[in-house]
C-alpha positions as CSV (number, residue, x, y, z in Angstrom):
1,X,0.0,0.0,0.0
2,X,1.6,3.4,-0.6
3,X,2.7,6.2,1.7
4,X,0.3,8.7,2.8
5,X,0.8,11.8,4.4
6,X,0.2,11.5,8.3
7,X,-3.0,13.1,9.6
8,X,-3.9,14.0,13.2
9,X,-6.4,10.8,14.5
10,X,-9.1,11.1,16.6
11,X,-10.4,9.1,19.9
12,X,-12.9,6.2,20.5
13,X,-16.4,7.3,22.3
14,X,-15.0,5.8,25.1
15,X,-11.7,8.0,25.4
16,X,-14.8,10.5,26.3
17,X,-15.1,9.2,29.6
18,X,-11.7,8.6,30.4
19,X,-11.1,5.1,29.2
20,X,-7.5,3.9,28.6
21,X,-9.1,2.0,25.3
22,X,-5.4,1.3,23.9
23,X,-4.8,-0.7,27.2
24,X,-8.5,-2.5,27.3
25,X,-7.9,-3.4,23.6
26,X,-4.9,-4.5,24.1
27,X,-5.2,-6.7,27.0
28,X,-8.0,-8.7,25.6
29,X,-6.4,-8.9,21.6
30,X,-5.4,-12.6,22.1
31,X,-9.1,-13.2,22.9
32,X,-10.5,-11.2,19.9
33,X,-8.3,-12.4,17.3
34,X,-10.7,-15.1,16.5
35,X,-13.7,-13.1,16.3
36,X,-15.6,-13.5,12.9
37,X,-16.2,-9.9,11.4
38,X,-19.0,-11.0,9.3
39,X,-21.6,-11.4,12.5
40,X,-20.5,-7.9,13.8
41,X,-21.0,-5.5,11.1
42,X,-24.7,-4.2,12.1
43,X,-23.2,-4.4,15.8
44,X,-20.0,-2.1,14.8
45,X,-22.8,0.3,12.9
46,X,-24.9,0.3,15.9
47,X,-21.8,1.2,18.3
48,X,-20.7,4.0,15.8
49,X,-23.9,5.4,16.0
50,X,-24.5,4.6,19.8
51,X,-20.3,6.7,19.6
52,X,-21.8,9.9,18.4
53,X,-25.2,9.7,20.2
54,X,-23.3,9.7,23.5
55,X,-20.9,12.2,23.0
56,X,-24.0,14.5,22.4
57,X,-25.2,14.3,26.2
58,X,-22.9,16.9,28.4
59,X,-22.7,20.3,28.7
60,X,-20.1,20.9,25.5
61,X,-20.8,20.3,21.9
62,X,-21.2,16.8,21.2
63,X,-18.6,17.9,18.1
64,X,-16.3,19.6,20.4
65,X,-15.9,17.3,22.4
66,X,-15.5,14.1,19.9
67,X,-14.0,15.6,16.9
68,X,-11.7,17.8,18.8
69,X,-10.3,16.0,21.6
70,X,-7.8,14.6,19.5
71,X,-4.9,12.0,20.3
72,X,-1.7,13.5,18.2
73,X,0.5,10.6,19.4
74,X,0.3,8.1,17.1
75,X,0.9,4.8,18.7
76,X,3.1,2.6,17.1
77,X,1.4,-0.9,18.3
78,X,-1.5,0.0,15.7
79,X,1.2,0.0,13.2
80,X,1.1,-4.2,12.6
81,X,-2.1,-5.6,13.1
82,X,-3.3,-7.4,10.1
83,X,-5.4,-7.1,7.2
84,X,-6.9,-9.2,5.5
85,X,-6.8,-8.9,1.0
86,X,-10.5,-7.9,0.8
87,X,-9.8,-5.5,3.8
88,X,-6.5,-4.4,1.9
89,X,-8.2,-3.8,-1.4
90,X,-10.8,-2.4,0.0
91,X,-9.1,0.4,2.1
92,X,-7.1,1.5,-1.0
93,X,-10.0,1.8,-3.6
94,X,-11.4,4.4,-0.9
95,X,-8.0,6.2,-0.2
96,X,-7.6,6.5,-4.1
97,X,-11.2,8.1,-3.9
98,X,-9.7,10.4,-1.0
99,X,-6.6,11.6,-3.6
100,X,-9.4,12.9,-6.6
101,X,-10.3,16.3,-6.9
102,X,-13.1,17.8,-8.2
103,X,-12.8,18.7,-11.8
104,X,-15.1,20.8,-13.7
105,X,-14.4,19.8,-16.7
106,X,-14.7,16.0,-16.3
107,X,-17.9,14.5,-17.8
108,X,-18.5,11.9,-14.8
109,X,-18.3,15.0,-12.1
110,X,-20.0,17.1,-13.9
111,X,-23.2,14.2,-14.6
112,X,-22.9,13.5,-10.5
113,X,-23.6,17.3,-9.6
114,X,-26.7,17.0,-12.1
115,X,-28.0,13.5,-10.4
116,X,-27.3,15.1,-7.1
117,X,-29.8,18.0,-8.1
118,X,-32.1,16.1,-9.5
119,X,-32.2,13.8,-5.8
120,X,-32.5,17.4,-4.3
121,X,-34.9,19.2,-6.4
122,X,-36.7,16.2,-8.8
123,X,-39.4,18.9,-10.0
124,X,-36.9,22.0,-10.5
125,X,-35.4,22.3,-14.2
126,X,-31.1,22.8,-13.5
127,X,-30.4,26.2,-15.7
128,X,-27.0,25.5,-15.6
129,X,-23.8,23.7,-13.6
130,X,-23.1,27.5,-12.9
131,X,-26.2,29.1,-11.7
132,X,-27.6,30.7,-8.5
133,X,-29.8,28.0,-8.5
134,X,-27.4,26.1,-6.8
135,X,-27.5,28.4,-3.5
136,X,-30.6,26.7,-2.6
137,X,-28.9,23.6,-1.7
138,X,-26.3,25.3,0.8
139,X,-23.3,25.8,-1.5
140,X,-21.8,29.0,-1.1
141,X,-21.7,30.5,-4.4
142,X,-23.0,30.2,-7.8
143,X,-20.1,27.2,-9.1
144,X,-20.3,24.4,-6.5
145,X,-17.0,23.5,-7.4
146,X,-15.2,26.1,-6.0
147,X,-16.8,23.9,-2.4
148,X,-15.3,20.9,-3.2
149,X,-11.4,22.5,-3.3
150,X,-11.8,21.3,0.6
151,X,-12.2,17.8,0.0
152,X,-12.7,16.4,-3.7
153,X,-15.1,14.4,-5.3
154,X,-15.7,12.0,-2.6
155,X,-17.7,14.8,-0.6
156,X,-19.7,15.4,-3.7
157,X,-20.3,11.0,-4.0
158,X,-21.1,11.6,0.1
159,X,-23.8,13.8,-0.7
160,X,-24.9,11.6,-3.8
161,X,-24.9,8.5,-1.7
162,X,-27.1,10.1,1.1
163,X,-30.1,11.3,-1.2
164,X,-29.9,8.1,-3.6
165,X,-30.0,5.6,-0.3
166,X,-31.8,7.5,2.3
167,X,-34.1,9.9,0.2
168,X,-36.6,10.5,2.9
169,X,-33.5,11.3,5.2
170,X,-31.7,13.4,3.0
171,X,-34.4,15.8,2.1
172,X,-35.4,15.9,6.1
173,X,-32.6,17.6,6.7
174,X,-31.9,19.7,3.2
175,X,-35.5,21.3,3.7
176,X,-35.0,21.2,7.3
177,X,-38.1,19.6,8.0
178,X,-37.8,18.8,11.5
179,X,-37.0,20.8,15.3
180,X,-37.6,24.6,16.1
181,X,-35.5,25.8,13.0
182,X,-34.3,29.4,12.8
183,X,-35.1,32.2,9.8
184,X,-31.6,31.2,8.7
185,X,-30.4,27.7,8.5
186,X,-26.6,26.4,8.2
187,X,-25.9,25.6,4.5
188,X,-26.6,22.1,3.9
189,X,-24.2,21.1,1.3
190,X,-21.4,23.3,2.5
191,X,-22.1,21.1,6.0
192,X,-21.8,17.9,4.2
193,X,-18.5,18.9,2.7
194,X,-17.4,19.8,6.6
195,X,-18.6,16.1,7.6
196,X,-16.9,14.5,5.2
197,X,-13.6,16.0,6.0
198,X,-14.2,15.2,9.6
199,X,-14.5,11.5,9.0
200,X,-11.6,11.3,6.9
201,X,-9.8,13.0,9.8
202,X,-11.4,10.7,12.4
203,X,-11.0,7.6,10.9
204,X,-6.9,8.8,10.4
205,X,-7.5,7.3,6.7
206,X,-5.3,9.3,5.2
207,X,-2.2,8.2,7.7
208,X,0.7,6.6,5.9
209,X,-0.5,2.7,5.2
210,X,-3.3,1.4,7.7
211,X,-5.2,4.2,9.7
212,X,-3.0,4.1,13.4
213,X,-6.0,5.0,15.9
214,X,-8.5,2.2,16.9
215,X,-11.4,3.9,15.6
216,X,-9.8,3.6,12.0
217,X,-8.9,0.1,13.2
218,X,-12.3,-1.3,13.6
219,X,-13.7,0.9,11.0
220,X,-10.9,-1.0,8.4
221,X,-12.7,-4.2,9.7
222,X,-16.3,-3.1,9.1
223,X,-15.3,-1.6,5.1
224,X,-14.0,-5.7,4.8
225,X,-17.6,-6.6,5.5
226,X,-19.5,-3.7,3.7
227,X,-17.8,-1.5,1.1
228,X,-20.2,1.5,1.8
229,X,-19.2,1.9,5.2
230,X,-17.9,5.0,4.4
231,X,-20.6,6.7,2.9
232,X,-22.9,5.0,5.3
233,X,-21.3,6.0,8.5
234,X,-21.3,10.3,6.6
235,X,-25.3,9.0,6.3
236,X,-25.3,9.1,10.3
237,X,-23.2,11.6,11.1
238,X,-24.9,13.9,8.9
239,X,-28.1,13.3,11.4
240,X,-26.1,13.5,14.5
241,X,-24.9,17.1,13.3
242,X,-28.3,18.5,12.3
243,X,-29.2,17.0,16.2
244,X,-26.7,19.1,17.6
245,X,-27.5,22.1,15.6
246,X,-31.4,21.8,17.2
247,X,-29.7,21.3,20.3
248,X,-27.6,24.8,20.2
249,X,-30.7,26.6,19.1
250,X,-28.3,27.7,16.5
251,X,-28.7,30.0,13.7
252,X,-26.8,31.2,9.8
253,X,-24.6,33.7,12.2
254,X,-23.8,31.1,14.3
255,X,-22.7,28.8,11.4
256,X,-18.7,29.5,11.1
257,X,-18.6,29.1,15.2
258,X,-20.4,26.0,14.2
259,X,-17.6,24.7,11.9
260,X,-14.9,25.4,14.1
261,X,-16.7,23.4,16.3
262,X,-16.6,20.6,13.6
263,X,-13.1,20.5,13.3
């Protein structure tokens, strides 16, 4: 697998309570290694989703305090454990899809921003891959791919994912259909970009090799068992952070605080 530049990884729920997870995992690896991954996978979704549920309960930002408590130290007895081909492959093909940017001129890209607007808006006639239009959806200017520069395409296949998958989901929280909403809402596409980013940055997948934090350990095992994990796991997140804007009464002025929040 090739070398990747090292990215800051982020802790397990647990960490949140002040859990030495490297030593619990540690201690009970020679019991584990037999474990069959293909009877866990809805459990590992559940725990991911019961991860980012808890760390909403407390007095801070659910965000601040899962996204930003992060462990800089990259521990070196991450750096062996196995993998298996599928795993292997499997981790690669979405680290490639990390390493492409978003290119305006490409006929795929530009055919996934149409589909996403037709998912978005299935009654509402496009005028134009650069039109004002696309302000409606939460991109920040008129040319949605002067947003992706952050991230690349995968933010924009995210998004795609989300309103092809989970329609009635997706258009919840792009109409913001649900909770005491404010006059001015955050941006939802420019949010998705943010989430995406964040995972990538959680998950430590763009560390050099295998991901070196155990969140992006257990996360390599559950992409062996379902190659969507990815986009699924941005599917849930993407609720948890429109919980947590509801939850801080927030508002459009509020929404840069918001992202710095987020990362």
């Amino acid at each position: 697998m090739r070398l990747r530049k090292h990215k800051r990884c982020f802790p397990s729920c647990s960490s949140l309570h002040k859990v030495d997870e490297d030593e619990i995992y540690w201690r009970h690896r020679k019991e584990d290694e037999e474990l069959e991954w293909s009877h866990d996978s809805t459990r590992l979704i559940a725990q991911l989703t019961q991860c980012f549920s808890t760390a909403m309960v407390g007095s801070r930002s659910w965000i601040g305090g899962f996204f930003h408590r992060t462990n800089t130290k990259q521990n070196d007895k991450f750096v062996d454990y196995p993998l298996t081909p599928l795993e292997e492959e499997r981790l690669q093909r979405l680290q490639e899809r990390l390493d492409v940017p978003y290119d305006e001129t490409s006929l795929d890209h530009q055919e996934s921003l149409r589909a996403l607007w037709n998912c978005a808006f299935p009654n509402v006639t496009l005028k134009g891959l650069i039109s004002e239009q696309w302000k409606d959806m939460g991109w920040q200017g008129a040319n949605p791919s002067t947003d992706f520069r952050g991230c690349g395409i995968i933010s924009l296949e995210n998004l795609l994912f989300f309103a092809r998958k989970y329609p009635a989901s997706f258009h919840r929280l792009l109409l913001k259909k649900d909770g005491d909403r404010a006059t001015w809402e955050y941006p939802f596409a420019a949010a998705g970009i943010n989430i995406s980013f964040m995972l990538i940055q959680m998950l430590d997948l763009c560390s050099e090799g295998k991901p070196r934090c155990l969140p992006g350990m257990n996360f390599v095992k559950l992409l062996g068992e379902d190659e969507d994990a990815f986009d699924d796991l941005y599917c849930i997140a993407f609720e948890m952070v429109d919980a947590q804007w509801l939850a801080m009464h927030a508002s459009y002025m509020n929404f840069n605080v918001f992202l710095l929040s987020l990362s």
